[in-house]
C-alpha positions, 0 to 999 in steps of 0.5 A, spaced: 135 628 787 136 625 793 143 623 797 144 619 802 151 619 807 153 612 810 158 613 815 165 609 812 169 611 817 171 616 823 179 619 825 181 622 832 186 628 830 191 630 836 195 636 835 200 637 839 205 643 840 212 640 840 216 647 841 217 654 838 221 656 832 227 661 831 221 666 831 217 664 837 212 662 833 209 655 836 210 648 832 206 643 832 205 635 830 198 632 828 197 624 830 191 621 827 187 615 830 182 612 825 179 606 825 174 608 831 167 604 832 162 609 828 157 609 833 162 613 838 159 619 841 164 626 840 165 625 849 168 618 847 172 621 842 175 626 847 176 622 852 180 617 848 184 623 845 185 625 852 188 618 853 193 618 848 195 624 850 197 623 856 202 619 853 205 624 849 210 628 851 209 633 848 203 638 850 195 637 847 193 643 844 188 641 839 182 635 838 179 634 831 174 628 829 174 626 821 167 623 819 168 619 813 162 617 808 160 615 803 154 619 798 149 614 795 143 616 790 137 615 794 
């Protein structure tokens, strides 16, 4: 059979590193921004993250995107 995805939502994650531990291995913190328009194109997604983290104060390391969708029987 035959499914369908339609697109339910979409999520910009930003991993930021916020130090090192006892180690010298590298911390991270990750944010999540949902409720993006779903037609938002991967260089809109990018650039908004990008806004974003010029506000943090700590240093971008990372963008993700999450396309969430829901699975219909054709």
């Amino acid at each position: 059979m035959a499914v369908n995805a339609i697109p339910t939502g979409k999520s910009v994650v930003l991993t930021l590193q916020t130090g090192v531990d006892e180690n010298g291995n590298p911390k991270y913190k990750h944010l999540t921004y949902s409720g993006l328009k779903l037609d938002a194109t991967d260089q809109q997604v990018w650039d908004f993250a990008q806004a974003i983290a010029g506000l943090q104060k700590f240093t971008l390391n990372q963008v993700g995107e999450i396309n969430r969708a829901r699975l219909v029987q054709a």
